[in-house]
GURO-136295 format. One record per residue: x, y, z of N, C-alpha, C in turn. Coordinates in steps of 0.2 Angstrom, whole numbers, plus 5000, padded with zeros to 4 digits. Atoms other than C-alpha are relative to their C-alpha. Layout:
<nodes>
XYZXYZXYZ ...
</nodes>
This chain:
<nodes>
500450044996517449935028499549964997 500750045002516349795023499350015000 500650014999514649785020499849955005 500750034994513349715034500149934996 500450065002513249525033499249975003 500650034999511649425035499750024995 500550015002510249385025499350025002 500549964999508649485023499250005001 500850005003506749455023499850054999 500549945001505549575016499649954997 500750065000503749535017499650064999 500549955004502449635008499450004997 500649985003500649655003500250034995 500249965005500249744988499850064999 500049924998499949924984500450035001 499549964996500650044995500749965001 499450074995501649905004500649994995 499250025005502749834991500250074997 499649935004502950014983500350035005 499349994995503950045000500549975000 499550054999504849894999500449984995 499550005005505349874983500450044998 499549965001506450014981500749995005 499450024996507449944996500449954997 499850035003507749784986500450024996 499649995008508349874970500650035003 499449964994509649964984500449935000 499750054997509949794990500349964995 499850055007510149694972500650054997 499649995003511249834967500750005004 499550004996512449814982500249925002 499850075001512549634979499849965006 500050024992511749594996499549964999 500450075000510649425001499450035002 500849994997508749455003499549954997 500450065000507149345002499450055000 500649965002505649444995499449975002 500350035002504149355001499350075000 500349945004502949444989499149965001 500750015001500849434992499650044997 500749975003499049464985500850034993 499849965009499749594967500650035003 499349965001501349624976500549984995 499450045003502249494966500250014993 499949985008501749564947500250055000 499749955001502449724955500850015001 499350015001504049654958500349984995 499650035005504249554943500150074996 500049965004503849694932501050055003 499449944999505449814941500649934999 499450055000506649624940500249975007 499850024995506549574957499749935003 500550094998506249394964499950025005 500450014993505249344977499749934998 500550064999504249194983499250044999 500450004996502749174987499649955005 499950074996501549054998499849954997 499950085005501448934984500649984999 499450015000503148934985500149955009 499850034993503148855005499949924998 500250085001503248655006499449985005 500450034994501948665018499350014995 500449985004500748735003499949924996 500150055004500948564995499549945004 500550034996499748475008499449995000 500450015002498248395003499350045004 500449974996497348475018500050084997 500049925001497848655015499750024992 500349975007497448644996499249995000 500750015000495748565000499750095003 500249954995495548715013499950054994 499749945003496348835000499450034996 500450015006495248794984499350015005 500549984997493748804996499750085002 500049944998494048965003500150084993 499749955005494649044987499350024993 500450015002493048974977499750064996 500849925002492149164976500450054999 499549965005493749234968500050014994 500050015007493449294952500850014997 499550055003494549214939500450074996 499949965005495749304929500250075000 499849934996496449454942500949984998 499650034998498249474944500449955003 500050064994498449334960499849944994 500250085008498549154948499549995007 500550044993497349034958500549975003 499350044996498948944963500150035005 499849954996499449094973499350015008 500649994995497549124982500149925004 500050054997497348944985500449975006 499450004993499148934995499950065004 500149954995498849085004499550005004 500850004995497049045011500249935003 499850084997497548865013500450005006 499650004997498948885022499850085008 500349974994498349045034499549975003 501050024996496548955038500449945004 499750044995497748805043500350035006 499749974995498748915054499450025007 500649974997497048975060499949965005 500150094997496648785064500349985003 499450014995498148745073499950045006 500149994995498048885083499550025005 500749994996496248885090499649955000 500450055002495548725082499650034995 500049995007494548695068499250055001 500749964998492748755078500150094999 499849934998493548925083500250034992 499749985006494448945067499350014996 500350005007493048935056499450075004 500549954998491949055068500350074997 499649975002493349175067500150014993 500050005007493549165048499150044998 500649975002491649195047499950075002 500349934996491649345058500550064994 499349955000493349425052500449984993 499749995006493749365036500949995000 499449995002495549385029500450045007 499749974994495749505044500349955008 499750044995495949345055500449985001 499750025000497249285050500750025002 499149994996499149285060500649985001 499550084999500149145054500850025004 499450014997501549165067500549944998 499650075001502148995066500249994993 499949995006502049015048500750034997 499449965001503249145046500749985005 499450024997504449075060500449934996 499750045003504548935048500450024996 499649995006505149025033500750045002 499649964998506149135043500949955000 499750045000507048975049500549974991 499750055006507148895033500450044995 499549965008507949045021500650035005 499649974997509049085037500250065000 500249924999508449275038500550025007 499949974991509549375051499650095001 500349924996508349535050499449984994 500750005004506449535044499850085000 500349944999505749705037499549994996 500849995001504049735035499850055000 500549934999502649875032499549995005 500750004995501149915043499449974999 500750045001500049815037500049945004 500250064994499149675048500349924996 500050085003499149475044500549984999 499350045000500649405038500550064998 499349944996501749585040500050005007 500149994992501249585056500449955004 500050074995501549395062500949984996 499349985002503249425050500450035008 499549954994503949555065499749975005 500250044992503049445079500749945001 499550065000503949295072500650005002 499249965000505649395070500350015009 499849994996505349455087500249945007 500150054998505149285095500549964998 499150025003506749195086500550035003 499549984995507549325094500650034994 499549975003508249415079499650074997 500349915000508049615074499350014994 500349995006506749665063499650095001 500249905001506049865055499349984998 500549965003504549925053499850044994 499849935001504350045040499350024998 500949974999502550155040500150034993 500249985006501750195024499950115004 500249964999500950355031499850035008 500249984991499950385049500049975004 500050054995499750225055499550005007 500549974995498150305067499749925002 500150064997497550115068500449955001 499650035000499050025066500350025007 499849994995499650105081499949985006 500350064996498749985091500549965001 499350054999500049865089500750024998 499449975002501449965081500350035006 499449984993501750055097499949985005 499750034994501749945109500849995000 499550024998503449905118500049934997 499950055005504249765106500149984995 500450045005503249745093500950064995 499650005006505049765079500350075003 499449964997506749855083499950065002 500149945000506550005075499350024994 500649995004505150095066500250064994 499849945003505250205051499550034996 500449945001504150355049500150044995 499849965008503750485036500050055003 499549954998504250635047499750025009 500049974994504150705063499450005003 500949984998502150725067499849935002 500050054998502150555065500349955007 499450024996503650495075499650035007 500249964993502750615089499249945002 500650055000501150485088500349945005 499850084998502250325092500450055008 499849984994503250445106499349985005 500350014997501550455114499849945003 500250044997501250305114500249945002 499850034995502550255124500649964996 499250025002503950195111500550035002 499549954996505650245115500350064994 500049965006506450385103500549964999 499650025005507850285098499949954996 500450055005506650145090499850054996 500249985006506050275079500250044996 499549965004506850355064499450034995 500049955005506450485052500149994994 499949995008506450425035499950014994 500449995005505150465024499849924997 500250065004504350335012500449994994 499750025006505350244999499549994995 500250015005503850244988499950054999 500049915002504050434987500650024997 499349985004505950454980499850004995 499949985007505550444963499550054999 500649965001504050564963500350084999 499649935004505350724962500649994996 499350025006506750644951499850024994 499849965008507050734935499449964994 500450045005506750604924499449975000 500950024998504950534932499750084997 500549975002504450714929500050034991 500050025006504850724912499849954997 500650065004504250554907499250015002 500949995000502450624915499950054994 500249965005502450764902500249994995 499950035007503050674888499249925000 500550025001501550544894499450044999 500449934998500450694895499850014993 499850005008500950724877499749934995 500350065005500750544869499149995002 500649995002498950554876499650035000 500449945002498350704871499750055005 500649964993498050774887500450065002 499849945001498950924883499750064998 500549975005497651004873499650065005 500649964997496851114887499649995005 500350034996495751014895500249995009 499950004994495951004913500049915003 500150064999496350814918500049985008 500050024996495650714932500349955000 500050084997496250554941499749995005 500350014994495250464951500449925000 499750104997496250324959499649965006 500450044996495150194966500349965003 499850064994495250084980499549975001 500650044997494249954989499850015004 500449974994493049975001499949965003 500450064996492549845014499550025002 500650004996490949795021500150055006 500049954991491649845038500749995000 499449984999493149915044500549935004 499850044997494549785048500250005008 499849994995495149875064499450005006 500649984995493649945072499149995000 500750025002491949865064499750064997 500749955002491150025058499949974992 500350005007490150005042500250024995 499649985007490950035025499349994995 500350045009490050035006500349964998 499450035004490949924995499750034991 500149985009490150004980500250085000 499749974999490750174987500450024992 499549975006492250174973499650014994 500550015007490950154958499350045001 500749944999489750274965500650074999 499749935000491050404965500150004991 499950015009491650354946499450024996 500649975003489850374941499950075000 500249944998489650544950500750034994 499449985002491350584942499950024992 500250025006490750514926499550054998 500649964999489150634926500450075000 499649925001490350794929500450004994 499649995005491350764914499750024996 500549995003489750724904499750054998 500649915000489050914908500750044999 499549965000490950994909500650004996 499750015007491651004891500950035002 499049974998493551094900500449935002 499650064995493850904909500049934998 500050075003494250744906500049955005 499850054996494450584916500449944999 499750055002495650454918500049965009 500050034992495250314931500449945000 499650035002496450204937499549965008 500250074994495950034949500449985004 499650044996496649964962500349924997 499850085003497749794958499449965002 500550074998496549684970499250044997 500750015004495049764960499949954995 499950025006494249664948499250044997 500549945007493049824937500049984993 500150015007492649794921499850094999 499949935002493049984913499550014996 500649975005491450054905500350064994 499649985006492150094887499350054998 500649965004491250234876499950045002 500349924997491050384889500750054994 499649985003491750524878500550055006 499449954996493350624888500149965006 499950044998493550474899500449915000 499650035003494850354898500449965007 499750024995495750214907500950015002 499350034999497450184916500249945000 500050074998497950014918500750015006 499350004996499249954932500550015002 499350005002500649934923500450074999 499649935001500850134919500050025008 499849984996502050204932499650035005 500449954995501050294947500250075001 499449954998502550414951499650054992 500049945005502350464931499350014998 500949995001500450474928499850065005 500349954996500250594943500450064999 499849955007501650714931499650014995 500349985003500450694920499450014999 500849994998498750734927500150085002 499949944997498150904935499750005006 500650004993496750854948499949925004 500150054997496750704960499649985004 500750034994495250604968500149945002 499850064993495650484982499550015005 500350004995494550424995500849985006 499650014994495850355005500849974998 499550045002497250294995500750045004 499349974999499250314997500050074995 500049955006499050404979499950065002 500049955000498350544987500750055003 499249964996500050594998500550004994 499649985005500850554983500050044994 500249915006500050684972500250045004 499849944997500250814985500750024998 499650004999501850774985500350034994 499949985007502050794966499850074997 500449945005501250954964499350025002 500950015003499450894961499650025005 500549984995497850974969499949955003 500450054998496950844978499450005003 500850004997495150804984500049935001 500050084995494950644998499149994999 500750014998493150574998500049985009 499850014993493050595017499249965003 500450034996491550495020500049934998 499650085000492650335015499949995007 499950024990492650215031500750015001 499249995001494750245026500150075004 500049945000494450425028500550035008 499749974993495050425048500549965001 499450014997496450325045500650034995 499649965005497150435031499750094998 500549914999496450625037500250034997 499549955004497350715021499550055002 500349944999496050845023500250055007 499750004992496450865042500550024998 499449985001498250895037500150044995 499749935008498151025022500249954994 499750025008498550885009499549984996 500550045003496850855002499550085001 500749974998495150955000499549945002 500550054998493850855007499550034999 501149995002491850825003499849945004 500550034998490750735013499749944999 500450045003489650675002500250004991 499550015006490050604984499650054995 500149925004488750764978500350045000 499849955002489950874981500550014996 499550005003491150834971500150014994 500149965004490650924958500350095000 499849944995490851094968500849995000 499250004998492451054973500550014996 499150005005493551024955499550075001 500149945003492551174951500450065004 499549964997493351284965500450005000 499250005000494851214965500350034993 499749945007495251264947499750024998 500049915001494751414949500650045003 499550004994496051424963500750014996 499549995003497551494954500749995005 499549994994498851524972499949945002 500250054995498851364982500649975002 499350044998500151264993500349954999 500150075002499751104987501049974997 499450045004501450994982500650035004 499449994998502651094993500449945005 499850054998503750944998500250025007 499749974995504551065013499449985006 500650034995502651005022500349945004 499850084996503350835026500749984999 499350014999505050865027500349964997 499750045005505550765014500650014992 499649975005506450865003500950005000 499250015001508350824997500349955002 499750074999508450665004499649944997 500150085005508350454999499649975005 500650034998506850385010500649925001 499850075003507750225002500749965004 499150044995509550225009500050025006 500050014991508950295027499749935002 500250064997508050145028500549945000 499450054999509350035021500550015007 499749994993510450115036500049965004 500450044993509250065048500149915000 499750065003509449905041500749965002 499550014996511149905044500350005004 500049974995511349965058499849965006 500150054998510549835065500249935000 499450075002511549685057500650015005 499449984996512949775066500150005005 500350004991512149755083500449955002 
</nodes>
């Protein structure tokens, strides 16, 4: 029996996002099948790095318009230089969304909208039904993130050709739009608690499948956990010492779904607080790693303190740690996953669309004074349930090739 014809989109943010999606790719490249990666924001350095092309929106011929580049270069302006994202990439990506913006409200509204709502505004429908058209996609698959994954499965839906879903984790505000009737084929969830979320809210059960995250398969393979304890090894972080990771993320002003209030220095007041525990607690060490779209300048010189950079694996870094602090990241599901204790800052504005505490995957604190209190109890804590993968059902199976399934499954329609 042949493989599934047609041609594939996948459309992805950065972070979380593309560490769903490119694992599907590497399925798809190794089964010789047709796909169109289009890769944003720090997803694209996380493709090149595994070998996998993609565009991006400086790649569109609409990107080359003296209108969208003036927009672009405007908008992009209070971008510091020198992140992963070239400026070529920022430039066509605000240019081209702000026009779409323009197009579809005019140029007064749009710019109201832009002021109010920032990045969150944008929904280039049109945009995406362009490219869809032009690389002749017969299935679009996308993660739960808003903006151009969103108006990706809009666009798909409107063409008139199938498109997946596939949920990072809860999806608690995403569900807004995820479970409406329509909105892409089928959905694919990380286990059963979730899929009971989108039943409620009125999807049907045969749109939702069971497949766990493909950015989780490799977090119990053999060899990732052995190259964590041979990293563990080359940086000395075998000695004794009891090793933190604090994986950062960014905070907004204000929340994109619901307006509440955010810190944005949140991440760097915990680092400091974190930084100060080390300083008095000669057993522990720290290792902080940044989000891609951060742009931190690392404060060299603290003694038992030490950076990650990007480019070291995630999967094997959290083999090679012992304590993980997350306000709201994916990281944190994926330490549990791995074994690792974990502690959530739960007075992140993230905190209620990622409740690890609430679920048994996390200890949670309040405030960022307690985070002191916390490692200290936790290892002292010798018994604990932490890492049992059997919690989220994900144990003995590919996340990777249920999805590709669904995939095809749909071609075949």
């Amino acid at each position: 029996m042949g493989k599934p014809k047609g041609k594939i989109l996948l459309v992805a943010y950065g972070g979380g996002h593309v560490a769903m999606l490119a694992p599907i790719a590497l399925a798809l490249m190794e089964a010789r099948r047709e796909f169109v990666f289009l890769a944003m924001t720090t997803a694209r350095e996380h493709l090149e790095r595994l070998g996998i092309p993609s565009i991006g929106f400086k790649d569109f011929p609409e990107a080359q318009s003296s209108t969208v580049r003036q927009r672009g270069l405007a908008l992009a302006s209070d971008i510091p230089r020198g992140g992963s994202v070239s400026l070529e990439e920022s430039v066509a990506y605000l240019g081209l969304n702000f026009q779409a913006l323009v197009e579809e409200h005019g140029e007064e509204r749009a710019n109201a909208l832009y002021s109010k709502h920032g990045r969150q505004a944008f929904l280039p429908v049109n945009l995406l039904k362009s490219l869809i058209r032009r690389v002749g996609a017969s299935i679009v698959v996308a993660t739960n993130s808003p903006r151009a994954e969103q108006a990706a499965i809009v666009a798909a839906g409107e063409i008139g050709i199938p498109s997946v879903c596939v949920i990072d984790m809860f999806a608690l505000q995403e569900i807004a739009w995820i479970g409406q009737s329509g909105y892409a084929d089928r959905l694919c969830v990380l286990n059963e608690q979730v899929k009971s979320l989108f039943l409620e809210a009125g999807r049907e059960p045969s749109e939702i499948i069971v497949t766990g995250n493909p950015a989780f398969d490799s977090l119990m393979d053999e060899s990732v956990k052995i190259a964590g304890q041979q990293m563990r090894e080359k940086r000395g972080w075998g000695d004794g010492l009891i090793t933190i990771l604090w994986a950062s993320q960014m905070e907004p002003q204000r929340h994109p779904f619901d307006g509440r209030v955010g810190d944005p220095e949140l991440p760097r007041k915990v680092e400091a607080q974190l930084r100060i525990f080390i300083k008095s607690n000669k057993r522990f060490r720290l290792v902080v790693r940044y989000h891609p779209s951060e742009h931190v300048q690392f404060a060299q010189g603290s003694e038992r303190v030490e950076l990650s950079v990007s480019s070291e694996p995630i999967d094997v870094l959290l083999h090679a740690v012992d304590l993980v602090v997350v306000s709201a990241s994916t990281v944190g599901l994926q330490a549990f996953i791995a074994g690792r204790q974990v502690i959530s800052v739960d007075c992140s504005i993230w905190a209620k669309d990622a409740p690890f505490s609430q679920m048994g995957i996390s200890h949670g604190v309040q405030e960022i004074g307690e985070l002191s209190r916390a490692i200290l109890d936790i290892t002292k804590r010798q018994d604990s349930d932490h890492g049992r993968v059997s919690r989220l059902g994900l144990e003995g199976t590919s996340a990777t090739q249920h999805v590709v399934q669904v995939i095809n499954s749909l071609l075949k329609m």
